[in-house]
N, C-alpha and C positions, 0 to 999 in steps of 0.2 A: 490426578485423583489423590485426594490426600486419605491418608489411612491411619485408623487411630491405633499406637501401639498399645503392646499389650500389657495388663496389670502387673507389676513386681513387687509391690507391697500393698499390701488389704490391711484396713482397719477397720472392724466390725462390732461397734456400740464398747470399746474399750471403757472401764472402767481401775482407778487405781485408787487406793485408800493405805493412806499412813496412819492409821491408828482410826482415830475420829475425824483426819483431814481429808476430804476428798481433790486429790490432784489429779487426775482425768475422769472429766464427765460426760461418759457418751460417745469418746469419739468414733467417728463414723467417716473414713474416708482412701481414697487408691491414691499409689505413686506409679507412673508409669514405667517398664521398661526406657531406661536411656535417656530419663528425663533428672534435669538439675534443678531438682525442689530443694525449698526452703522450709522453716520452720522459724515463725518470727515473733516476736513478741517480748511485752518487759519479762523484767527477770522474775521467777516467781508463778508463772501463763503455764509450767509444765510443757515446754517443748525438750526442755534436755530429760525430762521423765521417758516420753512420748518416743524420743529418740532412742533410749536406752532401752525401751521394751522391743526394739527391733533388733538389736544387737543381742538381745537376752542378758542382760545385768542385770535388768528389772524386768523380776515378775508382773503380772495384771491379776485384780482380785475379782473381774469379769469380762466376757465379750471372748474378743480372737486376734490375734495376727499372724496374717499368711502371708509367706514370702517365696514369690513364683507357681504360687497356689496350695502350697504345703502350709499347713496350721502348725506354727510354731509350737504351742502349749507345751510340749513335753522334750523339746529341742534346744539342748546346751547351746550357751554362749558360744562354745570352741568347735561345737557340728555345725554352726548357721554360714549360710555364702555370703557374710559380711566380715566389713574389718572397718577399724574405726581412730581416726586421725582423732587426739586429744586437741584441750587448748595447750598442755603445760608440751606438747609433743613427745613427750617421753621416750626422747633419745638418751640412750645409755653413754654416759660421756667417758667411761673408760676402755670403748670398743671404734673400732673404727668407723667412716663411713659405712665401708663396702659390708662390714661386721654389721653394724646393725641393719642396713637394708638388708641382706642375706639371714636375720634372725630368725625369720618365720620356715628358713627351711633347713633346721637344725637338723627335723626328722623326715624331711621328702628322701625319697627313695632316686633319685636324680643323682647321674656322678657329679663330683668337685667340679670338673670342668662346664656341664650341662648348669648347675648351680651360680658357677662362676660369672659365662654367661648371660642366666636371667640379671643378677647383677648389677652385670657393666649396660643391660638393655633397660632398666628401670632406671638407673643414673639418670642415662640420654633421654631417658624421655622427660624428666624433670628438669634437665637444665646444668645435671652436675656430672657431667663425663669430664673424667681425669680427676676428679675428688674425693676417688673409694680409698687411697692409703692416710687422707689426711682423718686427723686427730677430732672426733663429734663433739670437742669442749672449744676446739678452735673455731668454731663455723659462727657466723652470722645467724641473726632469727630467721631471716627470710632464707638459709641455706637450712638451717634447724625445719624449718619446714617441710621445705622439699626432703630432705632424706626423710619425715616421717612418712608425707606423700608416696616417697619409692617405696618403703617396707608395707606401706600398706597394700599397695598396687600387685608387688610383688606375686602376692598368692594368688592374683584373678577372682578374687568376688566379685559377687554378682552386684552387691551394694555396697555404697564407700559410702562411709556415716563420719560425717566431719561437726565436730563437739566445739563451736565458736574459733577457728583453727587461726583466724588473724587477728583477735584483740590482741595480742601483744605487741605486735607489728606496728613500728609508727604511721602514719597516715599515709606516707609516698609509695613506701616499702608493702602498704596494705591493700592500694590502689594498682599496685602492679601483681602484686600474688593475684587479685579478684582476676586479673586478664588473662593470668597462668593457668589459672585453675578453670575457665572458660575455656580455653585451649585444651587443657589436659584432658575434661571430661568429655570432649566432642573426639578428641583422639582415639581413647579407651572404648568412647562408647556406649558405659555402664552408667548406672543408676545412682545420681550423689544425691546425700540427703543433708543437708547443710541447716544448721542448728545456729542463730543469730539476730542480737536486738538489734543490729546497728539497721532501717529500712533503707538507707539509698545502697548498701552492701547487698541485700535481700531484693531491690530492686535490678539492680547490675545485672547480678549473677545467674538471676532463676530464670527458669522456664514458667514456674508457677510458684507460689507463697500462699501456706497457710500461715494465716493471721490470729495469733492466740489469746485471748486471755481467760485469767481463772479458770485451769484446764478445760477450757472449751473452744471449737475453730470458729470464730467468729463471722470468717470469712475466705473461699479459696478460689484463687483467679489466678492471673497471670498477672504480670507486673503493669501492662497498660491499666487491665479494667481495675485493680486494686487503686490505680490513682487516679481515674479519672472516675470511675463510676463506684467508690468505695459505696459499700450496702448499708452502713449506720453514720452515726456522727463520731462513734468513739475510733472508728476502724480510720476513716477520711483525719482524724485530728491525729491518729498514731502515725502515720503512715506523712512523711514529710510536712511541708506547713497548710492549713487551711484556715480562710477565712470564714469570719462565719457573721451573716446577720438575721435580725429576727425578720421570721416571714409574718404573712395571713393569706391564709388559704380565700380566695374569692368563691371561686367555682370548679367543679372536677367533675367532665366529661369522662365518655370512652380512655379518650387518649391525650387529653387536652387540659392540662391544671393553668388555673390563670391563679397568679399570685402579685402580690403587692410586699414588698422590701422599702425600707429607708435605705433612700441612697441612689436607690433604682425605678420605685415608681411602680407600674402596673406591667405584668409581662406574661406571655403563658409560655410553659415549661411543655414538651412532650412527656407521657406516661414515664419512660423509659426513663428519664430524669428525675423521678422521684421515690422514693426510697422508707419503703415502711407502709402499714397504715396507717389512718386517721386514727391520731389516740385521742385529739381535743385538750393535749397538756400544752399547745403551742408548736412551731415549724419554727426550723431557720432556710436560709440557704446557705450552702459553701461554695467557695471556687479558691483556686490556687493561685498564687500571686503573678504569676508569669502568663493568666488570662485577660487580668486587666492591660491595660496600656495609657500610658502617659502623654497625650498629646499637646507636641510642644508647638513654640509661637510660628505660624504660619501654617500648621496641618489642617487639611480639609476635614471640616466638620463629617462624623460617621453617624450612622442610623440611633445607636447608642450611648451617649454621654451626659458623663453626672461631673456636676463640680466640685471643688474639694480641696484642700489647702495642705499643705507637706507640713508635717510635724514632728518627721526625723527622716534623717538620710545618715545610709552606710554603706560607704564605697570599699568595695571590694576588690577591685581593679578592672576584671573583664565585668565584673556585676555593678551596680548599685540598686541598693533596699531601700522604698522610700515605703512609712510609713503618713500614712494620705488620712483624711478624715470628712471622708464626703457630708456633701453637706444635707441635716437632718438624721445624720446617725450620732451615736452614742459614744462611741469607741472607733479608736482607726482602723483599717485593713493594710494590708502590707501588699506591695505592687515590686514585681521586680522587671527590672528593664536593661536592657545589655548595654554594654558602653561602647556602640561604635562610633569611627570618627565623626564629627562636628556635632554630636549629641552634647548639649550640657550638661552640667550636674546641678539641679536644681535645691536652692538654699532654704532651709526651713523658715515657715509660714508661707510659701510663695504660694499663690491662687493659681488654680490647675484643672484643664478638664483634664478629665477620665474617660476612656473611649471602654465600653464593656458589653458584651452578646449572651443572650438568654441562655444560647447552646452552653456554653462553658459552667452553669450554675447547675449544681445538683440541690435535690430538696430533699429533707430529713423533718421527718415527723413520728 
């Protein structure tokens, strides 16, 4: 029996205003106990606002945020059960490891040894036992991290508020912190709130992502329905690559849209796959490039197939990207296909069916 845990962060019609700017409009929404949400969007969407009003850095000019059910409003930054991992990490680099993870317990009431300790048990759980005497200017980024990780860890809040904690980090070094920090958080337990444009990082890592823009949540799922069933065209186009072509609506039943696409011909979509109401300003459909399929010489014809000619390829090594141009559309769509053994890599202009299924097309109108 599954059981839904219980709320640790409430946001209740927040509002925030910089003068004349409005940078949060409305929000309205929970983070669960123990859950590793995201906060996603370009830069400027007011997610590090949004962040910072849970940490208490930033006031709100209306609404509420409650954390564990208590109404912050009148609750210093240094009283709240959160700690908060920077992008710059702000480790003090003329203190040591074990010094700056042991920072926060200047004033615990804990002996030297009890101190000591928590410590050397925040290290190990980051990855860095045996590296409290070395020098915080000698460490690598990804070691820079982890000791901000321990200091933060250290106190046991209830919420770990992480402020873009891997854009520094190069791509390989970045793709292994995301596994760390997946690890870390299911160890602990607690509640990370992860602050982040990069979507396949936001995809990785979460349990759920709200999807931001112009201080407002455009949209909040979990990372399947964010990509397969995104609610708008601007959420499905932020949110990794999507195709897009223009629809017409034929007819809409109950549950039943039949639509007509170049490229695709007449098909009907179920309810569930379409998105929006009828505004009468025009439909597309979108799907993701890894729903169509390339079918090469000898594959059995499939229920679905359109023709279409390659007009770029880019091999990737386990990937290749063939932009395709079916035939009757306007503009290409992009197909990606994996490179297993005796698969070709097919030369631009070549003629090509397209093998593609209703199910995978989402409709935006």
């Amino acid at each position: 029996m599954t059981t839904t845990k219980p709320t640790m962060i409430e946001f209740r019609d927040v509002h925030k205003y910089y003068g004349d700017y409005h940078a949060l409009r409305g929000i309205t929404a929970s983070i669960r106990a123990g859950e590793f949400f995201s906060l996603l969007g370009p830069s400027g969407c007011g997610k590090t606002t949004l962040l910072r009003t849970i940490a208490g850095f930033e006031g709100i000019s209306s609404g509420a945020v409650l954390l564990d059910g208590k109404d912050m409003s009148n609750v210093p930054a240094n009283k709240r059960p959160t700690n908060m991992v920077f992008q710059s990490y702000a480790i003090f680099p003329h203190l040591s490891v074990e010094e700056n993870v042991g920072f926060g317990l200047r004033r615990d009431s804990r002996s030297a040894a009890d101190k000591a300790k928590a410590v050397a048990e925040a290290l190990e759980m980051v990855g860095l036992k045996g590296y409290g005497k070395r020098a915080a200017h000698a460490l690598s980024g990804g070691q820079r991290q982890r000791v901000a990780l321990a200091r933060a860890l250290i106190l046991k809040p209830k919420v770990l508020l992480l402020d873009e904690p891997l854009s520094a980090l190069d791509k390989k070094m970045r793709e292994q912190m995301q596994v760390e920090l997946i690890r870390l958080q299911r160890q602990v337990g607690i509640t990370f709130v992860l602050v982040t444009h990069d979507q396949e990082e936001a995809l990785v890592m979460s349990d759920r992502i709200a999807v931001m823009f112009e201080g407002e949540i455009a949209q909040l799922a979990d990372p399947e329905t964010l990509y397969r069933r995104p609610h708008s065209r601007k959420v499905a186009d932020f949110i990794g690559t999507m195709n897009f072509l223009p629809a017409k609506i034929l007819s809409e039943a109950a549950n039943v849209v039949e639509v007509e696409a170049p490229g695709f011909g007449r098909f009907a979509l179920d309810a569930g796959q379409c998105m929006g109401a009828a505004t009468g300003q025009g439909a597309s459909v979108g799907f993701r490039p890894e729903t169509l399929t390339i079918l090469f010489e000898g594959q059995q014809p499939t229920d679905r197939e359109s023709m279409a000619t390659v007009e770029e390829v880019v091999y990737y090594g386990d990937m290749t990207y063939y932009d395709v141009r079916l035939d009757g559309t306007e503009a290409p769509v992009r197909i990606s296909m994996r490179n297993v053994f005796g698969r070709p890599v097919l030369d631009i202009k070549t003629r090509t069916r397209v093998a593609w299924s209703p199910g995978a097309l989402v409709l935006f109108r």
